[in-house]
ZASEGU-46016 format. One record per residue: residue number from 1; residue in three letters; chain; z, x, y of N, C-alpha, C in turn. Coordinates in nm, 3 decimals, always signed. Layout:
BEGIN
pt seq NUM; type Ala; mol A; nup Z; neast X; nnorth Y; caup Z; caeast X; canorth Y; cup Z; ceast X; cnorth Y
...
***
This chain:
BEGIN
pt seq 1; type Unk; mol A; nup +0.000; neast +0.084; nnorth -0.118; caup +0.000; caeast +0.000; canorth +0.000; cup +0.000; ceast +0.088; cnorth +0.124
pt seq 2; type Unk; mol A; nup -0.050; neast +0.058; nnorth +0.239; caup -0.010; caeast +0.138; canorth +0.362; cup -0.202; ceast +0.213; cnorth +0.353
pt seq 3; type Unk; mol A; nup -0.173; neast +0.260; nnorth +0.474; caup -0.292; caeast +0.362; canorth +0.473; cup -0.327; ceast +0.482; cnorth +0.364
pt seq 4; type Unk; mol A; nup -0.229; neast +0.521; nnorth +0.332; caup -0.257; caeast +0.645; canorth +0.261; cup -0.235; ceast +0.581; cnorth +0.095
pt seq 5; type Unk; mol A; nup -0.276; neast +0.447; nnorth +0.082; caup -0.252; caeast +0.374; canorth -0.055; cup -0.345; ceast +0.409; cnorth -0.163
pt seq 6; type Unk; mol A; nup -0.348; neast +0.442; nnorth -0.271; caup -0.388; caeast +0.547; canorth -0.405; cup -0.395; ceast +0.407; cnorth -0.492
pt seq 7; type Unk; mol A; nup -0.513; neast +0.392; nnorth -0.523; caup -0.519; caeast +0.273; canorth -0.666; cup -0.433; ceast +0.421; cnorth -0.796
pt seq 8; type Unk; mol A; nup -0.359; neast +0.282; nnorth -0.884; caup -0.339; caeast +0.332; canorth -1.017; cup -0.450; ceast +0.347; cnorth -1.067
pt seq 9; type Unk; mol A; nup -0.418; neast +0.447; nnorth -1.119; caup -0.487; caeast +0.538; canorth -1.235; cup -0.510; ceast +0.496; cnorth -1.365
pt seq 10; type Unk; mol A; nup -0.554; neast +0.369; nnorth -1.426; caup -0.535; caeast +0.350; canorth -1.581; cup -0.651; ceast +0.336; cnorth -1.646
pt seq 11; type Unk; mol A; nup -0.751; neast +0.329; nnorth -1.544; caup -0.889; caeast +0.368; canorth -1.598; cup -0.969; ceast +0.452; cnorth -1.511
pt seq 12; type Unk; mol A; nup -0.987; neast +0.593; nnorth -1.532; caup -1.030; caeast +0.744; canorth -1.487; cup -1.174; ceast +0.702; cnorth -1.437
pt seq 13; type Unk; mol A; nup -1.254; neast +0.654; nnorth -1.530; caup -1.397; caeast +0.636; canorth -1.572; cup -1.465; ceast +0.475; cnorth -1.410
pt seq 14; type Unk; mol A; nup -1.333; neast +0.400; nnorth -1.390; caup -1.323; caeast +0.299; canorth -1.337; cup -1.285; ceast +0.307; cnorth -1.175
pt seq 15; type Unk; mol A; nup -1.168; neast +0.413; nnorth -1.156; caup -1.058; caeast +0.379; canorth -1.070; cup -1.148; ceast +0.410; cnorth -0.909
pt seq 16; type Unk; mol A; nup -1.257; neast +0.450; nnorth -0.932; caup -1.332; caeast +0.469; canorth -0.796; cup -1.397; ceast +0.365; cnorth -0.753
pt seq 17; type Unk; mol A; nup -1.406; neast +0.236; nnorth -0.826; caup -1.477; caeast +0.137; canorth -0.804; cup -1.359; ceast +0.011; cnorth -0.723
pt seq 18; type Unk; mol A; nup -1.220; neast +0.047; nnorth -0.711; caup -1.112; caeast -0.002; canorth -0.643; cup -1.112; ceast +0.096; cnorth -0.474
pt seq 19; type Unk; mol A; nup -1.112; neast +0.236; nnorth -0.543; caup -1.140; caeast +0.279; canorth -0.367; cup -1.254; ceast +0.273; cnorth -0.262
pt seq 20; type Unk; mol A; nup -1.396; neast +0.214; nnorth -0.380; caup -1.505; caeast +0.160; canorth -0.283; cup -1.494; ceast +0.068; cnorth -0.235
pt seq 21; type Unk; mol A; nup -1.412; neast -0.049; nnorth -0.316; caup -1.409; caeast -0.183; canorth -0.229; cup -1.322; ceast -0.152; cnorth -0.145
pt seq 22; type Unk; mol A; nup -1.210; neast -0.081; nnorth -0.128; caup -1.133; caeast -0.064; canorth -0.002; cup -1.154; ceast +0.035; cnorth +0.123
pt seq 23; type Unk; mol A; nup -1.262; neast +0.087; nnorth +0.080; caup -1.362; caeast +0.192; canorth +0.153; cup -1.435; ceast +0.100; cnorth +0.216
pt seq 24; type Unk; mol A; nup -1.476; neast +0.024; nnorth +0.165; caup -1.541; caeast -0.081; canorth +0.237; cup -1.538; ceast -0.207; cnorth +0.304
pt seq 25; type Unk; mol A; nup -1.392; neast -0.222; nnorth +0.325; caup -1.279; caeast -0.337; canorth +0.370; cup -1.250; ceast -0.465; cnorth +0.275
pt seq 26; type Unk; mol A; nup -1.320; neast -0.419; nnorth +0.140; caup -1.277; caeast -0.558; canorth +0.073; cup -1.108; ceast -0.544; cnorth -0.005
pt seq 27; type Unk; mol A; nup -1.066; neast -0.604; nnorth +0.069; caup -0.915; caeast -0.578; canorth +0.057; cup -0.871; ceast -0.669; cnorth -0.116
pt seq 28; type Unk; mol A; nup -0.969; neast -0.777; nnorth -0.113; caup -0.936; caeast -0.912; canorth -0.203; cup -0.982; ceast -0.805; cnorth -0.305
pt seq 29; type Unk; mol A; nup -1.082; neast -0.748; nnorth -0.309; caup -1.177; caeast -0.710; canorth -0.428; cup -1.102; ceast -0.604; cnorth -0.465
pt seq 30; type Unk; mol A; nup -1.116; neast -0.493; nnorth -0.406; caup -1.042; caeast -0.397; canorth -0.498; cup -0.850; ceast -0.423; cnorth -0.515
pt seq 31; type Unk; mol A; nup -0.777; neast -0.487; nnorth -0.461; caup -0.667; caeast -0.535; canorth -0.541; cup -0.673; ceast -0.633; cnorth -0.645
pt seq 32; type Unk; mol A; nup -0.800; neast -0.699; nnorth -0.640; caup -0.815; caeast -0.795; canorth -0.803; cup -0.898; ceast -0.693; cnorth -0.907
pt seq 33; type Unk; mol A; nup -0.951; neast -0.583; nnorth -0.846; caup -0.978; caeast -0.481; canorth -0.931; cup -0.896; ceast -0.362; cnorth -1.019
pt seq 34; type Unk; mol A; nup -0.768; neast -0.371; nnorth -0.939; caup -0.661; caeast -0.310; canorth -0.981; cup -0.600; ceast -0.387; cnorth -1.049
pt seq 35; type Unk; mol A; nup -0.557; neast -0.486; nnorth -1.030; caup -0.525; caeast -0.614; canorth -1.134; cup -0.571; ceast -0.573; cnorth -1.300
pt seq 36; type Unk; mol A; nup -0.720; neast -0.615; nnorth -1.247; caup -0.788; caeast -0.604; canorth -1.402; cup -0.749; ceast -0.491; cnorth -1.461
pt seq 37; type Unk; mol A; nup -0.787; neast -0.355; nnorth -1.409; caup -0.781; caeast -0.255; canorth -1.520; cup -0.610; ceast -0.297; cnorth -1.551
pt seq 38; type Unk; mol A; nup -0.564; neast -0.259; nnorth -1.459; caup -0.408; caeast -0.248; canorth -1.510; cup -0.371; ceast -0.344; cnorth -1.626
pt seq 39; type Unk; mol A; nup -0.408; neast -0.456; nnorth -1.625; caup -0.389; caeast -0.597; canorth -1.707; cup -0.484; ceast -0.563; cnorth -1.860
pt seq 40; type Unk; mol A; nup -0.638; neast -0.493; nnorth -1.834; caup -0.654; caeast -0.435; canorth -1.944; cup -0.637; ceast -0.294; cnorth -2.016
pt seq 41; type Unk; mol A; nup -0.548; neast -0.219; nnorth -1.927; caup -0.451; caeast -0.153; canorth -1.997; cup -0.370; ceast -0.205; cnorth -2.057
pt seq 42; type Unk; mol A; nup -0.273; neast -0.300; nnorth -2.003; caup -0.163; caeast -0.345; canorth -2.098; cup -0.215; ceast -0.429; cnorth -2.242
pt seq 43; type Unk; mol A; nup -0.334; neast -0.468; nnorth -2.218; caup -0.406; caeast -0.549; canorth -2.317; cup -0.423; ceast -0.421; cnorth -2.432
pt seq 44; type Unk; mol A; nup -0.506; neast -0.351; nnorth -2.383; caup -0.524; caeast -0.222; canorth -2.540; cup -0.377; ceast -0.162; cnorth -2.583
pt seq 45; type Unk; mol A; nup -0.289; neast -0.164; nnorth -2.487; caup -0.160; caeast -0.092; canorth -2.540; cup -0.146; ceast -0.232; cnorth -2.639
pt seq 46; type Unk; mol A; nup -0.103; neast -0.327; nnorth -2.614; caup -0.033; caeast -0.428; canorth -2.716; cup -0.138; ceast -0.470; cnorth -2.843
pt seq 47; type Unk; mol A; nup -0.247; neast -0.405; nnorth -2.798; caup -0.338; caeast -0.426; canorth -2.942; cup -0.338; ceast -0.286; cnorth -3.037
pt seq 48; type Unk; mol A; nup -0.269; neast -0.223; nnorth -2.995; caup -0.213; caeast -0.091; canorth -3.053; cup -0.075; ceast -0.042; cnorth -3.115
pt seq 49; type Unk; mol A; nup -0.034; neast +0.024; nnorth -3.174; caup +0.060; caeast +0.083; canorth -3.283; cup +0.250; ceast +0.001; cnorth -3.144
pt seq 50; type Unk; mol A; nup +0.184; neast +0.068; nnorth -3.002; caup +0.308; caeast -0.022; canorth -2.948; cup +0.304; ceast -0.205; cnorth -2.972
pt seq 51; type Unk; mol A; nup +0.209; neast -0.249; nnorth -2.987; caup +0.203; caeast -0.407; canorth -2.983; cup +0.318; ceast -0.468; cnorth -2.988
pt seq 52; type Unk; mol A; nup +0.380; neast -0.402; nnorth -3.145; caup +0.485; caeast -0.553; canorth -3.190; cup +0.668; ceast -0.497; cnorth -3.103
pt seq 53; type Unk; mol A; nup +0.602; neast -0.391; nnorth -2.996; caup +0.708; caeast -0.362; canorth -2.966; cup +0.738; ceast -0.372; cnorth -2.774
pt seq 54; type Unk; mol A; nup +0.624; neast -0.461; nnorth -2.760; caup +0.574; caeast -0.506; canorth -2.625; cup +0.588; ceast -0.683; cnorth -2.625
pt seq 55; type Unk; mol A; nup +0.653; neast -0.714; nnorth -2.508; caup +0.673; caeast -0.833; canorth -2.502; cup +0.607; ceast -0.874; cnorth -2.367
pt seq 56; type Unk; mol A; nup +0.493; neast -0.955; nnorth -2.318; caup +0.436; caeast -1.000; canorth -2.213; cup +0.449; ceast -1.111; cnorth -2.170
pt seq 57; type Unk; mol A; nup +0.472; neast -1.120; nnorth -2.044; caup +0.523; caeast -1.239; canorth -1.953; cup +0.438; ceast -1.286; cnorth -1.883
pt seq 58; type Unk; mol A; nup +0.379; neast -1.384; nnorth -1.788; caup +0.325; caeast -1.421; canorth -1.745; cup +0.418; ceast -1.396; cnorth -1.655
pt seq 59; type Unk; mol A; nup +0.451; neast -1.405; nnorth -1.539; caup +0.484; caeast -1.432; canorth -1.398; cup +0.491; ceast -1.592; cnorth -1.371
pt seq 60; type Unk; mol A; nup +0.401; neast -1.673; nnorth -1.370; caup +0.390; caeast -1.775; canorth -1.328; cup +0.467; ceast -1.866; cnorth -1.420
pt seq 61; type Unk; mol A; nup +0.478; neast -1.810; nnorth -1.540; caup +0.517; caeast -1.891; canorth -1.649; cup +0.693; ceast -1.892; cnorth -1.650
pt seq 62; type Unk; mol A; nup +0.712; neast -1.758; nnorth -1.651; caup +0.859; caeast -1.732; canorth -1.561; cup +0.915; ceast -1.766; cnorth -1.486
pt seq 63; type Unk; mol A; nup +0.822; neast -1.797; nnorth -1.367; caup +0.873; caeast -1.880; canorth -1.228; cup +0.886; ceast -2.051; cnorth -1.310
pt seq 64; type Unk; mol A; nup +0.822; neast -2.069; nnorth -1.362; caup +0.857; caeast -2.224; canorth -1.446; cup +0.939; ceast -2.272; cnorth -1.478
pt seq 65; type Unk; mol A; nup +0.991; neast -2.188; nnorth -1.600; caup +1.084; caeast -2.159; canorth -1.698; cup +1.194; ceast -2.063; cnorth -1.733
pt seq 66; type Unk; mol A; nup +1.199; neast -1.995; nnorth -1.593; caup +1.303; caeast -1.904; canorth -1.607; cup +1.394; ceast -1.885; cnorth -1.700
pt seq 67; type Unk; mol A; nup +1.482; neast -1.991; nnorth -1.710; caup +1.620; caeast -2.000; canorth -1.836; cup +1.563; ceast -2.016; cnorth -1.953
pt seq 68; type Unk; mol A; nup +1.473; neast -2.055; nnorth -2.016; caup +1.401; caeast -2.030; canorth -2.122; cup +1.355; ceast -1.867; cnorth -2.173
pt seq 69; type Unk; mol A; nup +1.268; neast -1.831; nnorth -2.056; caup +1.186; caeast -1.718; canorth -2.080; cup +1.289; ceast -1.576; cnorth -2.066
pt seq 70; type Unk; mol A; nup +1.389; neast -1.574; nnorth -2.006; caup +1.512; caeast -1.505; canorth -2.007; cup +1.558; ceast -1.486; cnorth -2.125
pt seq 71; type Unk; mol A; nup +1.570; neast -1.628; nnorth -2.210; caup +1.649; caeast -1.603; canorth -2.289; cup +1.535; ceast -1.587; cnorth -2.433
pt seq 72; type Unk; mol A; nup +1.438; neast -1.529; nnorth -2.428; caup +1.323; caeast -1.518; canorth -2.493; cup +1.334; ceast -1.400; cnorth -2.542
pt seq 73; type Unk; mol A; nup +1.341; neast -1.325; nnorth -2.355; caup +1.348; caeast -1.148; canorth -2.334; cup +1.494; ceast -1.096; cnorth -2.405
pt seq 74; type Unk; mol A; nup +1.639; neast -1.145; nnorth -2.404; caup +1.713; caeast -1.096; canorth -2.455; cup +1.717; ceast -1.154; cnorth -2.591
pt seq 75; type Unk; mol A; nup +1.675; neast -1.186; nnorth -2.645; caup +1.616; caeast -1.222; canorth -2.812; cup +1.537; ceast -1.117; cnorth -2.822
pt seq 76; type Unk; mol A; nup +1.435; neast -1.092; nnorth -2.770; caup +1.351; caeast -0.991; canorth -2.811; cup +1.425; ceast -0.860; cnorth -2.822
pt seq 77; type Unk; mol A; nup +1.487; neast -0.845; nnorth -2.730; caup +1.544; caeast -0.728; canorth -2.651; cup +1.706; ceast -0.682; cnorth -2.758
pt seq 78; type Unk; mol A; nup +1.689; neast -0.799; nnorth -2.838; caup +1.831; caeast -0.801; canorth -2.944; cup +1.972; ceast -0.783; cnorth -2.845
pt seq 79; type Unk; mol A; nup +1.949; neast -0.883; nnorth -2.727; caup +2.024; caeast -0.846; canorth -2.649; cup +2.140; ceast -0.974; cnorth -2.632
pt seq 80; type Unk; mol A; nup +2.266; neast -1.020; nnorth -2.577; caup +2.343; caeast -1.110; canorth -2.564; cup +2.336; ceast -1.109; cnorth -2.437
pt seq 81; type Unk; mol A; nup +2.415; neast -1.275; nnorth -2.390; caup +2.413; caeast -1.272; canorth -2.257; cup +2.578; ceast -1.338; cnorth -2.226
pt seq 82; type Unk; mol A; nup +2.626; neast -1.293; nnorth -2.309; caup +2.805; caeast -1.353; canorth -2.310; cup +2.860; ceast -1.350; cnorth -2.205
pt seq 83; type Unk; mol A; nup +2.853; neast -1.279; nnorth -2.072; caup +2.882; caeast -1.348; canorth -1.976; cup +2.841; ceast -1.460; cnorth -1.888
pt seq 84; type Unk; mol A; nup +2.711; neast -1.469; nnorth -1.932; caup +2.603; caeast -1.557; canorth -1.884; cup +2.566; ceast -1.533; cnorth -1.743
pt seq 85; type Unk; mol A; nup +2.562; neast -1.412; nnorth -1.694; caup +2.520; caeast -1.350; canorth -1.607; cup +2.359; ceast -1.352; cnorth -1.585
pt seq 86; type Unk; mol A; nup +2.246; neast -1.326; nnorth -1.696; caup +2.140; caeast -1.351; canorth -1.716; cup +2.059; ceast -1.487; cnorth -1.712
pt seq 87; type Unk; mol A; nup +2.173; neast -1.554; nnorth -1.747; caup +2.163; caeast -1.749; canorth -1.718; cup +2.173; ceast -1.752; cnorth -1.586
pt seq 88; type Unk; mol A; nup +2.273; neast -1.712; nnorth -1.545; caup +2.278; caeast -1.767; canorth -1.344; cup +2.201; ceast -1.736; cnorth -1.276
pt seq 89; type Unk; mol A; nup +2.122; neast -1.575; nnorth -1.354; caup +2.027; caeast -1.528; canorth -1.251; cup +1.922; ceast -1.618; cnorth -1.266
pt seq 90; type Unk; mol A; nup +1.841; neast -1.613; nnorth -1.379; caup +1.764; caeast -1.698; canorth -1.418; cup +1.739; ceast -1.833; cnorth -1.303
pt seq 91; type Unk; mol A; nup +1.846; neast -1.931; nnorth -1.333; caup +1.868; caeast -2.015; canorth -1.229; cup +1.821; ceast -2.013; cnorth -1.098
pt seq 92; type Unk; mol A; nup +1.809; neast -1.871; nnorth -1.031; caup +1.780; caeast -1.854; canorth -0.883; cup +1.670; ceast -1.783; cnorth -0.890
pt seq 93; type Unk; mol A; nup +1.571; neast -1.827; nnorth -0.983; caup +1.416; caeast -1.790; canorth -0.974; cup +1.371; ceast -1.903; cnorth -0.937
pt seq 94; type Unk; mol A; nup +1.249; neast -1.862; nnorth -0.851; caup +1.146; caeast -1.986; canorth -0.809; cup +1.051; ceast -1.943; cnorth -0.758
pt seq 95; type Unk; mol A; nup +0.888; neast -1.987; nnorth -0.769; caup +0.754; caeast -1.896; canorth -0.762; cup +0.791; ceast -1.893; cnorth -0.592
pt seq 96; type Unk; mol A; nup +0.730; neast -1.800; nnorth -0.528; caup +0.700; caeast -1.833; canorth -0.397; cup +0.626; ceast -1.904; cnorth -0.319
pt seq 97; type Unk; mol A; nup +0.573; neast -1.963; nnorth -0.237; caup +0.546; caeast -2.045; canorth -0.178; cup +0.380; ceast -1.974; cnorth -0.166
pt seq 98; type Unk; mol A; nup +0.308; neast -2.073; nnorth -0.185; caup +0.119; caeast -2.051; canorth -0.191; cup +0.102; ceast -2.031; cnorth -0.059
pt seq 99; type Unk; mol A; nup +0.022; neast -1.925; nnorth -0.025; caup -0.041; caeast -1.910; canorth +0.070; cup -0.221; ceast -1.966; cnorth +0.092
pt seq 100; type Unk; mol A; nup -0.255; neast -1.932; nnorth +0.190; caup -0.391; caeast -2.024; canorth +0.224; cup -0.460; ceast -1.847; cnorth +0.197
pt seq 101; type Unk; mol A; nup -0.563; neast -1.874; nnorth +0.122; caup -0.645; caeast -1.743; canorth +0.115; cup -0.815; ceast -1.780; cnorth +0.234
pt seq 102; type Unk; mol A; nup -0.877; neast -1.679; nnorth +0.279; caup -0.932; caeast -1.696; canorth +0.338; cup -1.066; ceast -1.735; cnorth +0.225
pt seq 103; type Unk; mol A; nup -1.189; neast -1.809; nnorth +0.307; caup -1.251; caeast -1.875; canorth +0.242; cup -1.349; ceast -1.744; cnorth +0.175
pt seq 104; type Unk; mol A; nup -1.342; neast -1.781; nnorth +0.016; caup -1.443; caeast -1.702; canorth -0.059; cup -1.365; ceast -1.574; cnorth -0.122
pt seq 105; type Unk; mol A; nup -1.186; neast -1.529; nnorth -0.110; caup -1.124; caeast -1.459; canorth -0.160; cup -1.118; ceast -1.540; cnorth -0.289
pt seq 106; type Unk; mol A; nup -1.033; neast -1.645; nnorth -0.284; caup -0.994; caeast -1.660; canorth -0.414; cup -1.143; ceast -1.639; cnorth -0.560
pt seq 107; type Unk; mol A; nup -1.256; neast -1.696; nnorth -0.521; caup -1.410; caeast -1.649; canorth -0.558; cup -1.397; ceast -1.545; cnorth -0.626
pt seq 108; type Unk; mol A; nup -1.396; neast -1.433; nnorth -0.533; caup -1.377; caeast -1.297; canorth -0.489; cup -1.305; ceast -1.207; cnorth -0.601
pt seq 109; type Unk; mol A; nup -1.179; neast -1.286; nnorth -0.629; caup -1.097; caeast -1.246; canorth -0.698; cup -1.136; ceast -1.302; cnorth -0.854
pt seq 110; type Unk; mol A; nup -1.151; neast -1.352; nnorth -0.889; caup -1.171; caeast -1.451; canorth -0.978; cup -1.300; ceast -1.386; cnorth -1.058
pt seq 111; type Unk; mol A; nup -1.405; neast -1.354; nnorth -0.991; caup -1.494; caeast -1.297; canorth -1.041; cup -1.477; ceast -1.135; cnorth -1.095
pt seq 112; type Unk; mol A; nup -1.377; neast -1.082; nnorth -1.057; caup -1.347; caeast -0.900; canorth -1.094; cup -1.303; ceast -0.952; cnorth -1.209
pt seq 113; type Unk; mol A; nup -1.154; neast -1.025; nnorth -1.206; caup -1.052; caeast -1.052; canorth -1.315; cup -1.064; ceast -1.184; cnorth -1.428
pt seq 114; type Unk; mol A; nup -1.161; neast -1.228; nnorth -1.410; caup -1.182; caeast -1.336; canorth -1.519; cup -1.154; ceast -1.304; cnorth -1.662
pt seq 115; type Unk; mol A; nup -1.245; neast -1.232; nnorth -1.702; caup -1.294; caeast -1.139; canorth -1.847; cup -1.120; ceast -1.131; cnorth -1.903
pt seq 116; type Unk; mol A; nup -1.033; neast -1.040; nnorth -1.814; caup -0.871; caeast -0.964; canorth -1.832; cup -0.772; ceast -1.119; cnorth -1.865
pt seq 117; type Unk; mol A; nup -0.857; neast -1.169; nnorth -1.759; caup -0.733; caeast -1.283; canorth -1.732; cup -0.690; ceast -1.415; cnorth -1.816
pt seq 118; type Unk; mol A; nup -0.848; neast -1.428; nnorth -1.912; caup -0.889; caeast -1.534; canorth -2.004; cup -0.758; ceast -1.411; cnorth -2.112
pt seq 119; type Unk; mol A; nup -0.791; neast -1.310; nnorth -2.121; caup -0.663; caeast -1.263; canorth -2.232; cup -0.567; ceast -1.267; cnorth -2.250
pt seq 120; type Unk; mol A; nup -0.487; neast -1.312; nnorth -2.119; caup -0.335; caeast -1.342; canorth -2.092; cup -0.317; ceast -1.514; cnorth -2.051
pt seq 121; type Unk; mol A; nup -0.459; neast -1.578; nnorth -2.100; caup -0.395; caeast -1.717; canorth -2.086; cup -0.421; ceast -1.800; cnorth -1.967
pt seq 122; type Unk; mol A; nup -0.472; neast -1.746; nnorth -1.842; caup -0.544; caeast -1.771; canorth -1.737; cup -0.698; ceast -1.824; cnorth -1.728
pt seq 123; type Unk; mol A; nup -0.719; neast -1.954; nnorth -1.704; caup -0.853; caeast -1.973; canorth -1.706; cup -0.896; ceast -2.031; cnorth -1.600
***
């Protein structure tokens, strides 16, 4: 972020095609371009030897269901929540409030990350 902001690195072969769109003021494009690789990085890691040891969240799905999906992660995590400290937090999740995107971002976006995004359940 900021001026001197560096796309992640998770595809070498890729990661110059995030500093052209921001070379070129598309601010929407290359952060939904960073999106993707990053999102299909995590996609080949969990289709790999880490898989059954990776647990993926949606964000949005979280903001939903918080006290559910909490108590998903410390199951997974072989974890307890006996003070119920993890419950209260839970409780004080809520998505943030939608903003208005300018006309032809959301497009914009949608078209880099489709392909990544149909993999995590997004259509």
């Amino acid at each position: 972020f900021g001026p001197q902001r560096q796309p992640a690195n998770f595809d070498p072969q890729r990661v110059g095609e995030i500093e052209a769109a921001w070379r070129e003021g598309d601010e929407y494009r290359g952060y939904a371009r960073q999106w993707a690789q990053a999102y299909a990085h995590v996609d080949r890691l969990r289709a790999g030897p880490l898989g059954a040891r990776m647990m993926v969240l949606r964000y949005e799905d979280f903001c939903d269901q918080p006290a559910r999906l909490a108590a998903q992660i410390l199951d997974f995590c072989q974890l307890g929540d006996a003070t119920g400290r993890v419950a209260a937090q839970a409780a004080t999740v809520s998505a943030p409030s939608q903003r208005a995107l300018p006309p032809g971002a959301a497009e914009t976006v949608w078209d880099e990350v489709r392909e990544v995004a149909a993999r995590f359940g997004y259509a």
